[in-house]
N, CA, C and O atoms as a printed pandas DataFrame, in Angstrom:
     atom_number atom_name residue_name chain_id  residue_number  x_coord  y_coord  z_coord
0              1         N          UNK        A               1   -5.337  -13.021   20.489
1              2        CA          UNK        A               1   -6.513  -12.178   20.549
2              3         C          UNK        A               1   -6.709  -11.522   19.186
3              4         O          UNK        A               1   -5.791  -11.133   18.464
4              5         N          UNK        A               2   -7.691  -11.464   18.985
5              6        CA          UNK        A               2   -8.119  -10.851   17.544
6              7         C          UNK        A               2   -7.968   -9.269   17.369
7              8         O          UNK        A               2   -7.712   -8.765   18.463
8              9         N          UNK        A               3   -8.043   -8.343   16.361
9             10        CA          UNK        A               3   -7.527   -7.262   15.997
10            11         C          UNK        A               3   -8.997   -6.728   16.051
11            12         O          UNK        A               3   -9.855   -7.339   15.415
12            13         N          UNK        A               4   -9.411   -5.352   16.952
13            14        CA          UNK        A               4  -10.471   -4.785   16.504
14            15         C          UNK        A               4  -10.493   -3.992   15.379
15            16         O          UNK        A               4   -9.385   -3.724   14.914
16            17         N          UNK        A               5  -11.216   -3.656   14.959
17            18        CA          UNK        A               5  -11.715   -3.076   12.689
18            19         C          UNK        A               5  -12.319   -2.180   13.502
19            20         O          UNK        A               5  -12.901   -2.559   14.519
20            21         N          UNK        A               6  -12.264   -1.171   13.226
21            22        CA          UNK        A               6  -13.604    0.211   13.657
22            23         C          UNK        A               6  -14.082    0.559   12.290
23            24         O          UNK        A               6  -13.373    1.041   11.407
24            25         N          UNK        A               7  -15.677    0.197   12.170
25            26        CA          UNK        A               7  -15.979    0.338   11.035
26            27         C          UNK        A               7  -16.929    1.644   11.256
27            28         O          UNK        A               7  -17.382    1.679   12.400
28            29         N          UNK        A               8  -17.338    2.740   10.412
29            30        CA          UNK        A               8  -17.756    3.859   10.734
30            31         C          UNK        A               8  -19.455    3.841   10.177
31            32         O          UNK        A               8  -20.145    2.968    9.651
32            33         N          UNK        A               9  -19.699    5.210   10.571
33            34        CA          UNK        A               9  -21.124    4.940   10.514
34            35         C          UNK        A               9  -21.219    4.226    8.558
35            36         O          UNK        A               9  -21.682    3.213    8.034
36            37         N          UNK        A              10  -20.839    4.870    8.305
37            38        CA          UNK        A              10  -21.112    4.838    6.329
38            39         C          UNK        A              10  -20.573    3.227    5.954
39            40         O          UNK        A              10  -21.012    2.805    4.884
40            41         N          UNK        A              11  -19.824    2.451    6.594
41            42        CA          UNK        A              11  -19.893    0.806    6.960
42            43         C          UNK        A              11  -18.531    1.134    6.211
43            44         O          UNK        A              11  -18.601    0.806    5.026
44            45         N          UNK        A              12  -17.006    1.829    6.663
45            46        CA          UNK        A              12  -16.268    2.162    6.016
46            47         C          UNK        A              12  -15.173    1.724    7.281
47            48         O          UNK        A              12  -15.347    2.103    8.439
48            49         N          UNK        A              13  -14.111    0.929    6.885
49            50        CA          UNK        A              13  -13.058    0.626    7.705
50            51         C          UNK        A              13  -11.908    0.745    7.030
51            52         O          UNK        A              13  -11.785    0.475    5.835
52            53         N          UNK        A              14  -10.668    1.316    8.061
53            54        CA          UNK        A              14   -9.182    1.288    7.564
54            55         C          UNK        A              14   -8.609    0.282    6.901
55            56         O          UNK        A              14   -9.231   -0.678    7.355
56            57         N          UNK        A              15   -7.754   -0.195    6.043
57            58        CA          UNK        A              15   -7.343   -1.113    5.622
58            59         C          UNK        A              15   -5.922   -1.655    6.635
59            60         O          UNK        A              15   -5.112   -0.734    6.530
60            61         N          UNK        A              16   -5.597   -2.248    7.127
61            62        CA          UNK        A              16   -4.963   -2.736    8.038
62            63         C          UNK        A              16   -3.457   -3.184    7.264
63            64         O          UNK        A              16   -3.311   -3.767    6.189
64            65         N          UNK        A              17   -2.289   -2.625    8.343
65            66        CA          UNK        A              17   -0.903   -2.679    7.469
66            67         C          UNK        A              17   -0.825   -3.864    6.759
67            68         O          UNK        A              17   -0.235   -3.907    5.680
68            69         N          UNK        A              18   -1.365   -4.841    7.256
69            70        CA          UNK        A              18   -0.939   -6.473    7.043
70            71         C          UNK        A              18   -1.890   -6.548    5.571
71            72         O          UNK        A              18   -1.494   -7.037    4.513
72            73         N          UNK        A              19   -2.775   -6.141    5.732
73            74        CA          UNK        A              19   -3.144   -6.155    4.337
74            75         C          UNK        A              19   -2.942   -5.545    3.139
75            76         O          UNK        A              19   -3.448   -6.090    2.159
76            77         N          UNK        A              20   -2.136   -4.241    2.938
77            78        CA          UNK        A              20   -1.489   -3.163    2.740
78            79         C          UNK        A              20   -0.295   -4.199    2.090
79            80         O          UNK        A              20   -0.189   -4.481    0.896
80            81         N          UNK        A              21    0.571   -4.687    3.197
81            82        CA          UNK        A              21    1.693   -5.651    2.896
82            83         C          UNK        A              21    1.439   -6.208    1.545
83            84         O          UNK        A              21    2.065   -6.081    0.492
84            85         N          UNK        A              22    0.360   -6.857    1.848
85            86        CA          UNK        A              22    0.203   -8.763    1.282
86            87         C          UNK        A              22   -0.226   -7.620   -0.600
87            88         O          UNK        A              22    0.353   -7.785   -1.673
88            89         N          UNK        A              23   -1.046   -6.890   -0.380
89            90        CA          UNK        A              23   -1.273   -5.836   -1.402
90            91         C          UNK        A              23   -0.510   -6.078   -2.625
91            92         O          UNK        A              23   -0.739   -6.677   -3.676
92            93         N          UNK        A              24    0.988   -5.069   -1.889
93            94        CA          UNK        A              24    2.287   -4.661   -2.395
94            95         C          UNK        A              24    3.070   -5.712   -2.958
95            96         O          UNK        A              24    3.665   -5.624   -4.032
96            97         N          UNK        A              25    3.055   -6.936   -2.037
97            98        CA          UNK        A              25    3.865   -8.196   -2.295
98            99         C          UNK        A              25    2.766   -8.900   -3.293
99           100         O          UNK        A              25    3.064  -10.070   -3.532
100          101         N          UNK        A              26    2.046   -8.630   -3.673
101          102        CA          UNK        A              26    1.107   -9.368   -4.292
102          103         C          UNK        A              26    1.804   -8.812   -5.912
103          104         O          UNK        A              26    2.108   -9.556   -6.845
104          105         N          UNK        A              27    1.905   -7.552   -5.878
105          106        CA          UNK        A              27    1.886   -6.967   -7.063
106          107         C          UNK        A              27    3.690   -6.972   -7.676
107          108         O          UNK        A              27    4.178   -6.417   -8.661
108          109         N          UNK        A              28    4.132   -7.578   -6.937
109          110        CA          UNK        A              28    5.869   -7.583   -7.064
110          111         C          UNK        A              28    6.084   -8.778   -8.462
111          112         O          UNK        A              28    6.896   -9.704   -8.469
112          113         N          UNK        A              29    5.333   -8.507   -9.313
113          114        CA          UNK        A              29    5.352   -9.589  -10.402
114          115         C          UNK        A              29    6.885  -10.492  -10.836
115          116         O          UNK        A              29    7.213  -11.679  -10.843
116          117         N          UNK        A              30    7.248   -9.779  -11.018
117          118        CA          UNK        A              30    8.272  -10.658  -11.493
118          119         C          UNK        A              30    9.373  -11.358  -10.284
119          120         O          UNK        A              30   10.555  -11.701  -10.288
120          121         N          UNK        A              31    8.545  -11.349   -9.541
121          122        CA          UNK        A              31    9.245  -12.227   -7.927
122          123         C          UNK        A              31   10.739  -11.526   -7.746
123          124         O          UNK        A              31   11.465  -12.512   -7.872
124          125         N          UNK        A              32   11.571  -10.451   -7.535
125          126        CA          UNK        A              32   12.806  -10.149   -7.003
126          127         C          UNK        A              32   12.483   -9.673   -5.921
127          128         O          UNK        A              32   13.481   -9.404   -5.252
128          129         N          UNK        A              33   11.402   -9.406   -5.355
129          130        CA          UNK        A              33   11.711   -8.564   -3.956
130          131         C          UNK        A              33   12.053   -7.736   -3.873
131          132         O          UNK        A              33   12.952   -7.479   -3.073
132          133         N          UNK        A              34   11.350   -6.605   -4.906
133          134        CA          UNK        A              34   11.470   -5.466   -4.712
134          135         C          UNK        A              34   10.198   -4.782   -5.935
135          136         O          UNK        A              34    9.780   -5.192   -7.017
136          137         N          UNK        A              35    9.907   -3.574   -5.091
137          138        CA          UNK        A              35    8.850   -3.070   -6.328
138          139         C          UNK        A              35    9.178   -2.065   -7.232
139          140         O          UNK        A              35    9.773   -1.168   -6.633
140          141         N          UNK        A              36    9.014   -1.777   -8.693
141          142        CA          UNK        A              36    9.553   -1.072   -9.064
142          143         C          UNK        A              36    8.408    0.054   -9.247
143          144         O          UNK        A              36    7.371   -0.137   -8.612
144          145         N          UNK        A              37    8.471    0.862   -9.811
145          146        CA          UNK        A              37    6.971    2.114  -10.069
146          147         C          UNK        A              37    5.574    1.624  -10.789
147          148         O          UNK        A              37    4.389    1.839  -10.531
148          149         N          UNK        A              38    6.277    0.840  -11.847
149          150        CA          UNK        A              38    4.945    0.073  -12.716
150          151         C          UNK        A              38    4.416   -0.886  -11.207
151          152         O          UNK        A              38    3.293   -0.725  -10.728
152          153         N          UNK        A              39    5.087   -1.527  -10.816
153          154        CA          UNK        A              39    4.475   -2.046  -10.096
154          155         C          UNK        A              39    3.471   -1.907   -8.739
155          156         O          UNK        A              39    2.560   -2.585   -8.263
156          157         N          UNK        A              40    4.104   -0.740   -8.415
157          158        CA          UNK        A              40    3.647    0.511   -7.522
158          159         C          UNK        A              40    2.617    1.132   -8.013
159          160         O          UNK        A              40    1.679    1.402   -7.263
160          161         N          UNK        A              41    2.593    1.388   -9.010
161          162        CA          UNK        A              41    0.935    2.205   -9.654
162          163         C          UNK        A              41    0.107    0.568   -9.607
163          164         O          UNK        A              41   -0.952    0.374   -9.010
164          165         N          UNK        A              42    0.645   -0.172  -10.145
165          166        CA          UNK        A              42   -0.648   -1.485  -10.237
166          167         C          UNK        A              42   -1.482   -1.706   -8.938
167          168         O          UNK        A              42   -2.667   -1.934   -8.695
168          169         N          UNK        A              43   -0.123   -1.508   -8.073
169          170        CA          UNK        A              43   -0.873   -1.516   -6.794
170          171         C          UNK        A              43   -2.132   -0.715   -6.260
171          172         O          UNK        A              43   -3.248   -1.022   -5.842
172          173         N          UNK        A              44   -1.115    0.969   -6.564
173          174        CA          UNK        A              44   -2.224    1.696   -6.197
174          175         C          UNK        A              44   -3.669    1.788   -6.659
175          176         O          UNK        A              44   -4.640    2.249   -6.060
176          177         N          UNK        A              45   -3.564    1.132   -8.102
177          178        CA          UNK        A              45   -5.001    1.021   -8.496
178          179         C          UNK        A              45   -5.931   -0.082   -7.842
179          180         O          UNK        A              45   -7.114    0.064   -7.535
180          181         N          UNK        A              46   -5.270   -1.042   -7.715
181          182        CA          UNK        A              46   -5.561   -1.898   -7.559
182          183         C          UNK        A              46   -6.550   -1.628   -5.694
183          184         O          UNK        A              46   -7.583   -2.217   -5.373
184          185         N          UNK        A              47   -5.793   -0.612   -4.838
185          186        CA          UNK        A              47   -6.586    0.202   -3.720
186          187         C          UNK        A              47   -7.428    1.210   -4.204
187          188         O          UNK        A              47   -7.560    2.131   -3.398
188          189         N          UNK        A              48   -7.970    1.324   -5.131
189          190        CA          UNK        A              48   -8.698    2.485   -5.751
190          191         C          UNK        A              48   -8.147    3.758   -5.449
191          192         O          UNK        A              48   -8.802    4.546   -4.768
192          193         N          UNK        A              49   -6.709    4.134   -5.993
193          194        CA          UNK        A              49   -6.621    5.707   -5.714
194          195         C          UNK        A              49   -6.976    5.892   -7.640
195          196         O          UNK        A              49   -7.104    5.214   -8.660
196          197         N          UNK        A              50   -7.000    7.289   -7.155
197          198        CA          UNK        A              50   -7.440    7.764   -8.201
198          199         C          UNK        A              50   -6.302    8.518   -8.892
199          200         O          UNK        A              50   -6.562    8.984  -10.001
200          201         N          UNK        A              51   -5.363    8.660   -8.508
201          202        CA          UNK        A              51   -4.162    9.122   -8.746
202          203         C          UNK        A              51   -3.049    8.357   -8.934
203          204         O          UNK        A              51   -2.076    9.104   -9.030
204          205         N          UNK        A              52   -2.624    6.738   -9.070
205          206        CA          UNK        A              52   -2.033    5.786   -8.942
206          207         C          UNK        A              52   -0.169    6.161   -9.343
207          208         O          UNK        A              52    0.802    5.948   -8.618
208          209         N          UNK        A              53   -0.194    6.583  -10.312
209          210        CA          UNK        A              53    0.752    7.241  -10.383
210          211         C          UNK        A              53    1.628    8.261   -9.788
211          212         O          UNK        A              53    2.840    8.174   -9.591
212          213         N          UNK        A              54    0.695    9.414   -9.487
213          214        CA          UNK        A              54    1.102    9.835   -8.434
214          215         C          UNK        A              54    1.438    9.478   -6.884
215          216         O          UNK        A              54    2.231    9.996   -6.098
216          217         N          UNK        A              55    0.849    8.775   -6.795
217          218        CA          UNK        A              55    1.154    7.966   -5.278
218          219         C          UNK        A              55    2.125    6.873   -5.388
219          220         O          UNK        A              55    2.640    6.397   -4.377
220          221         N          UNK        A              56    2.362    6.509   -6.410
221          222        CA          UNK        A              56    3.379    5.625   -6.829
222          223         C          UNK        A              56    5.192    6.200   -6.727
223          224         O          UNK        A              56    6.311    5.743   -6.491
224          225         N          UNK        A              57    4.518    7.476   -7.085
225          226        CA          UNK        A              57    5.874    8.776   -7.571
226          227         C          UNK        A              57    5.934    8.774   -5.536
227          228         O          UNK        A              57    6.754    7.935   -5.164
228          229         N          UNK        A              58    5.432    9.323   -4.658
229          230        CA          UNK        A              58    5.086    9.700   -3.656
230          231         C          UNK        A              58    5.608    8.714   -2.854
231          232         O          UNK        A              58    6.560    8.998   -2.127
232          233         N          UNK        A              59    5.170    7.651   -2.858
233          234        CA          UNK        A              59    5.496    6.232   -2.265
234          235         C          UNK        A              59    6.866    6.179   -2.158
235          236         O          UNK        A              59    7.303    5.956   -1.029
236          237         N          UNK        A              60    7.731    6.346   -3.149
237          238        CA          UNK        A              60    8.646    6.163   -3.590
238          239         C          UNK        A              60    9.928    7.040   -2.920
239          240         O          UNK        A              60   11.061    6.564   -2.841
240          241         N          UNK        A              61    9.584    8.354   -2.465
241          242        CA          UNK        A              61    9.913    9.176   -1.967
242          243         C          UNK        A              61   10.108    9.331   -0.681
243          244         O          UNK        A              61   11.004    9.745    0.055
244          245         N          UNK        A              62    8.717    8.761   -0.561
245          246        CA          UNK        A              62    8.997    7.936    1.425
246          247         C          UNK        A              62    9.628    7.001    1.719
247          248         O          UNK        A              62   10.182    7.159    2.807
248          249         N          UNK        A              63    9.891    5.726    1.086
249          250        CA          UNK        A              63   10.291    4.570    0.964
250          251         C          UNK        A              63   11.393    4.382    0.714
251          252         O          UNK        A              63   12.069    3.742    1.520
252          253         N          UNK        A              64   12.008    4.902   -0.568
253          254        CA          UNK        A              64   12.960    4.452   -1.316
254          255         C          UNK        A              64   14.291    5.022   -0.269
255          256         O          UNK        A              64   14.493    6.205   -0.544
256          257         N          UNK        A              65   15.042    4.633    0.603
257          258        CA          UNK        A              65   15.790    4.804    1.539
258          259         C          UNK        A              65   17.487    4.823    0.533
259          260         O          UNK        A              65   18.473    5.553    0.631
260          261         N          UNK        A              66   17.226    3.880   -0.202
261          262        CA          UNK        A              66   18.541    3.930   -0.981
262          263         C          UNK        A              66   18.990    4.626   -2.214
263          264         O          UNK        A              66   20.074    4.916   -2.721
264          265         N          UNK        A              67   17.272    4.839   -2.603
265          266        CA          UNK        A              67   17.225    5.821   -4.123
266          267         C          UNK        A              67   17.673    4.777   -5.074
267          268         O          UNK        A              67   18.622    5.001   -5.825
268          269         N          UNK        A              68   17.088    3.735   -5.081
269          270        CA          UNK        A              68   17.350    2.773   -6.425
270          271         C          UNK        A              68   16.565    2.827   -7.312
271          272         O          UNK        A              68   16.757    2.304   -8.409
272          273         N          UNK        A              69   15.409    3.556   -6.948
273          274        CA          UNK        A              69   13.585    3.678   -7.789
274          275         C          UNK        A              69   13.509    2.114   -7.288
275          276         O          UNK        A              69   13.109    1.261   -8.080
276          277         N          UNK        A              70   13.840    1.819   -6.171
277          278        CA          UNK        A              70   12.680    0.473   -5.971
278          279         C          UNK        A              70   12.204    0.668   -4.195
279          280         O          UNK        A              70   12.620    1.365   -3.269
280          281         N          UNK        A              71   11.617    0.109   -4.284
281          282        CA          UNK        A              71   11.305   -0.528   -2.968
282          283         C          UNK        A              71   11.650   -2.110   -2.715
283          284         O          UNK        A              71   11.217   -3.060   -3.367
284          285         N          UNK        A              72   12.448   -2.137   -1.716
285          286        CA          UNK        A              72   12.417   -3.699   -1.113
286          287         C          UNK        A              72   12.023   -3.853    0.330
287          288         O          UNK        A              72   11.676   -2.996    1.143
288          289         N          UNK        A              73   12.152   -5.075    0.442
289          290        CA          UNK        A              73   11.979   -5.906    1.411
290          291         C          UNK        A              73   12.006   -5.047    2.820
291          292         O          UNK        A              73   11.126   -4.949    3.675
292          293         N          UNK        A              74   13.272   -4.482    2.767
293          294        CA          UNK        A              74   13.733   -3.502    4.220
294          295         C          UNK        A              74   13.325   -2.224    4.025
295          296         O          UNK        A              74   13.376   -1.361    4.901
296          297         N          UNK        A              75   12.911   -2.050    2.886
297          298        CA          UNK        A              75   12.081   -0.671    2.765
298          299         C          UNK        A              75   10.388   -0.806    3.261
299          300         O          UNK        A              75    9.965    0.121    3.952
300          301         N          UNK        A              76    9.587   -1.757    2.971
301          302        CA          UNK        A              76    8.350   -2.164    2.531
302          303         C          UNK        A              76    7.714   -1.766    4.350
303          304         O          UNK        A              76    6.636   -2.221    4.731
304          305         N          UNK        A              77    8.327   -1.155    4.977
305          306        CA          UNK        A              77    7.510   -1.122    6.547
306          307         C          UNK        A              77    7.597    0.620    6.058
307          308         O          UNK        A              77    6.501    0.960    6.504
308          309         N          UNK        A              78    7.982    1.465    5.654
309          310        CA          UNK        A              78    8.158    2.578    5.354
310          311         C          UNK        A              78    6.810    2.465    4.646
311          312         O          UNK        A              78    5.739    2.768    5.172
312          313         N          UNK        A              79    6.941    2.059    3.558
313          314        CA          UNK        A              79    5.838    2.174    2.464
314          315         C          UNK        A              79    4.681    2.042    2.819
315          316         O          UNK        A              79    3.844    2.608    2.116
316          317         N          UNK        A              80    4.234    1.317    3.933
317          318        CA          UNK        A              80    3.120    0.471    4.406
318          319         C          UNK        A              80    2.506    1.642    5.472
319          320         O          UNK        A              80    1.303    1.797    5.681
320          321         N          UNK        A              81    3.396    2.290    5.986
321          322        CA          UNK        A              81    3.436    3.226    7.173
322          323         C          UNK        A              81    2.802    4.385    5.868
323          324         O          UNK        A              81    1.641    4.773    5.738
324          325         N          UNK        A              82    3.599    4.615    5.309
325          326        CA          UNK        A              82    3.320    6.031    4.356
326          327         C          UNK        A              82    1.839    6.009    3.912
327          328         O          UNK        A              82    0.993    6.904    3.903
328          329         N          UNK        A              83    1.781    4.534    3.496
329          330        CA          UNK        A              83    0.361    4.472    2.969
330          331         C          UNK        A              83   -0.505    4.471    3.923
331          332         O          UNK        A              83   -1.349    5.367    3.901
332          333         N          UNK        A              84   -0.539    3.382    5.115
333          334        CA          UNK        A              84   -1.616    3.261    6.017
334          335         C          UNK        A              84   -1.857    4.838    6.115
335          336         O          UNK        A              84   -3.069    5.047    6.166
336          337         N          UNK        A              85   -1.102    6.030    6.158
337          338        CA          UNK        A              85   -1.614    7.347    6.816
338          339         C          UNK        A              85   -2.291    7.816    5.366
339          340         O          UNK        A              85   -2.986    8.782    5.679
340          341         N          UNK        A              86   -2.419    7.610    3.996
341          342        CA          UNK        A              86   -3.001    8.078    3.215
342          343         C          UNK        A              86   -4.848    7.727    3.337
343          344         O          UNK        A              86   -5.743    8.325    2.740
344          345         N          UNK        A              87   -4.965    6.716    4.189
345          346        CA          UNK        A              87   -6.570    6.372    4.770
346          347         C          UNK        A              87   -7.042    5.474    3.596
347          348         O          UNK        A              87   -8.239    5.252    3.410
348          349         N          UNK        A              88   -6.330    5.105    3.026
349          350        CA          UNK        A              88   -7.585    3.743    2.003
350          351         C          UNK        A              88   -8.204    3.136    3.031
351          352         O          UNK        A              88   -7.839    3.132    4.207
352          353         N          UNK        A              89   -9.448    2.461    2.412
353          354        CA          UNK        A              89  -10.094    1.800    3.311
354          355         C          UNK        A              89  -11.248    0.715    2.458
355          356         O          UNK        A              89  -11.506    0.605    1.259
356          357         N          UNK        A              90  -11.757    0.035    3.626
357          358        CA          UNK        A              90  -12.157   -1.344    2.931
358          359         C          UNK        A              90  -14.140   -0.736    3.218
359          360         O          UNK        A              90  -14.510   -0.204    4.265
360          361         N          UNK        A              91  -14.814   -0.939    2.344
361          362        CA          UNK        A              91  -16.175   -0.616    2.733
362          363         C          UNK        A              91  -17.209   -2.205    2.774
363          364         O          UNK        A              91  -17.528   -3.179    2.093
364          365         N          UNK        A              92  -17.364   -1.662    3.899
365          366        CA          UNK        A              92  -18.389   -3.507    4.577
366          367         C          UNK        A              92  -19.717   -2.962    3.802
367          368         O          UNK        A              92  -19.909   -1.750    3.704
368          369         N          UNK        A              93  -20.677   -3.973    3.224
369          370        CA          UNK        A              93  -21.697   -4.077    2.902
370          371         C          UNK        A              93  -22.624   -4.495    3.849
371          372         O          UNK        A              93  -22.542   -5.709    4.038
372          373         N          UNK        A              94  -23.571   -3.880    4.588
373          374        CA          UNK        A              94  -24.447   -4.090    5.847
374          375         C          UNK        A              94  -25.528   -5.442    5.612
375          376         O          UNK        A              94  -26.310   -5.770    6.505
């Protein structure tokens, strides 16, 4: 069954964890499976915050379970969680 999107009056929808994921793993450049902060701000820009850095610093804080300054693999449902509640969102064109 398919996933309902609640898109709001202003044609504005949540960004969905799974896409959030693919995001993060997108931006893991140098392929180890794990993100480090540069890579974490690329991201965040890359969702239009306006603060990328800071949310990068932030992210990190929620996530980082081991305190390595990274995020991995067994961290990355933390991160995804932390973020989905920060509200990025995807805007539909009518």
């Amino acid at each position: 069954m398919g996933r309902l999107t609640v898109i709001d009056s202003k044609g504005v929808a949540p960004l969905p964890e799974d896409q959030l994921r693919n995001t993060f793993k997108k931006f893991d450049t140098d392929n180890d499976n794990q993100l480090s902060i540069e890579e974490l701000t690329k991201a965040f820009k890359s969702l239009g915050s306006r603060f990328p850095v800071y949310r990068a610093d932030r992210s990190l804080l929620h996530a980082d379970a081991n305190n390595d300054g990274f995020v991995n693999e067994e961290e990355m449902n933390e991160l995804v969680k932390y973020v989905a509640g920060l509200g990025f969102t995807v805007r539909r064109n009518p």
